[in-house]
N, C-alpha and C positions, 0 to 999 in steps of 0.2 A: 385471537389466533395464536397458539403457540407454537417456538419453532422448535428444532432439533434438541435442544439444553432443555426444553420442558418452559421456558420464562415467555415473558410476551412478546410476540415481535417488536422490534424497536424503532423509530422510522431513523431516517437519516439524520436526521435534524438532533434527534437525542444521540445518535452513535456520535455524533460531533461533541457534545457535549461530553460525554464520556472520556475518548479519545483529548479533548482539555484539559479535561478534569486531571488526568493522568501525567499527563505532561508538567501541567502546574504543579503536581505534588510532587513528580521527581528534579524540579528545578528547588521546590521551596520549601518551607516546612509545615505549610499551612496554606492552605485554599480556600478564601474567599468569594461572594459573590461577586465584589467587585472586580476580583483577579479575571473570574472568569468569563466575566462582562467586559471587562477592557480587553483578552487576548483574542475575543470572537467582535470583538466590532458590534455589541447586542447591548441594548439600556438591560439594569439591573430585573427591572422587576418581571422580564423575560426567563431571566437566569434562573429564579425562584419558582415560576412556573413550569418550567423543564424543571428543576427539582424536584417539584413535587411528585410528578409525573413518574419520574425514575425513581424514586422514591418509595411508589407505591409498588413499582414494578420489584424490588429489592436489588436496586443495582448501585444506589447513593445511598448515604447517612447524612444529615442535614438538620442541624436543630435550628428554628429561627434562631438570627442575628449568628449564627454560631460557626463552623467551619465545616466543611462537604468534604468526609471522607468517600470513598468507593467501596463497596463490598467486595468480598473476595467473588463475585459474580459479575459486578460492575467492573471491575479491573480485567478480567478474563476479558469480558466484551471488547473491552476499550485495547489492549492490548491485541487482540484479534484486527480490530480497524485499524491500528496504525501498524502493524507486521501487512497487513495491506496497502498501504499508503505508501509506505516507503518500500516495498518491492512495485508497486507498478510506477513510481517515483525513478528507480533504478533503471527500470526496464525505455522507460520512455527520454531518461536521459543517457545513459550509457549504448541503447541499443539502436532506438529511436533518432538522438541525436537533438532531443526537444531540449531550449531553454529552463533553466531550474525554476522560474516564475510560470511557465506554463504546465510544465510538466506539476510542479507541486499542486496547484489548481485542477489540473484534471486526474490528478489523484485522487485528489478530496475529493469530485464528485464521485469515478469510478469504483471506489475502493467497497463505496454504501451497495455496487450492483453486481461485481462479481462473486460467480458460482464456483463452489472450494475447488471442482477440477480444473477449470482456467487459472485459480491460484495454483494450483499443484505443481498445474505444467510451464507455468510462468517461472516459478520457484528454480524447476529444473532447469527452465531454458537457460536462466541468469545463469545457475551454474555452472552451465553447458559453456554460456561466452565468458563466462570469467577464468576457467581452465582450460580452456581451448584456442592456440595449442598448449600454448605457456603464458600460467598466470599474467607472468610481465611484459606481453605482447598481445595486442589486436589478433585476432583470426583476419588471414586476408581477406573471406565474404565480406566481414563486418566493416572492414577498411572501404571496401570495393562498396558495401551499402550508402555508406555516411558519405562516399564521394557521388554516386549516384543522385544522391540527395539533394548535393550542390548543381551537378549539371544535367542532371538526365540523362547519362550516357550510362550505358552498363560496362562494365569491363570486367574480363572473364575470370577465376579464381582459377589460375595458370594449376595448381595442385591437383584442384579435384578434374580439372578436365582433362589430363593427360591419362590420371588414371582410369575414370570411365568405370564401367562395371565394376570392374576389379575391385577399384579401390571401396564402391560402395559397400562389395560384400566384405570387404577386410574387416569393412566399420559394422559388420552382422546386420546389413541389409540383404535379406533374403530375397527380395523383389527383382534385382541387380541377373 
């Protein structure tokens, strides 16, 4: 089955490897099987079988005993999963209010299942809360969420309730 790029579908397990692969080469100058078997918690001879695999598919360069470069298609990929990883990373720590051990964790699984429109609109929201109102300040909702969080209790975002209608349409809500 091929997907959108014309290449094989990849399962998750190779986009992980990918997404390492990537990482290890912009930390070092050289990527080993053993590198990539120690940063994934995998015995080597795992690592060499995902090689091949990706390999065949044209996303690795891999000579036995030799070093695993990425194709300019295997990087693309890999780069694609973790521009995923680290925005639902953001989202679920900044937004969410999730610990960075859980949140990086259920990034990694997420990142293999989301559809580009929920990244689109994810993309947007982040930017939505990161400049709203001012870069250097919390939006009261967000405040009023993350404390919700703590006790269950809703407390009202004094701003937008005063304005009501009004203020929805200011913001080109036409439904208002």
């Amino acid at each position: 089955m091929a997907n959108k790029t014309g290449t094989k579908a990849l399962s998750s397990n190779q986009e992980d490897y990918l997404e390492t692969i990537m990482l290890l080469d912009d930390e070092q100058d050289v990527v080993r099987v053993k590198d990539v078997a120690a940063k994934m918690g995998v015995k080597k001879p795992s690592v060499v079988s995902a090689l091949k695999s990706l390999a065949e598919k044209g996303m690795v360069e891999h000579e036995h005993y030799g070093y695993i470069r990425l194709t300019d298609t295997g990087r693309k990929v890999a780069e694609g999963v973790y521009h995923k990883h680290r925005l639902l990373y953001e989202f679920f720590t900044r937004v969410l209010d999730v610990d960075e051990a859980t949140a990086d964790r259920d990034a990694c699984f997420l990142e293999h299942h989301i559809s580009s429109l929920t990244q689109e609109r994810l993309i947007r929201f982040i930017e939505f809360v990161n400049n709203f109102p001012k870069q250097d300040q919390e939006a009261q909702w967000l405040i009023n969420f993350k404390g919700y969080l703590k006790t269950g209790k809703v407390e009202p975002c004094s701003n937008l309730e005063t304005k009501g209608d009004a203020g929805r349409k200011e913001a080109g809500d036409e439904s208002a």
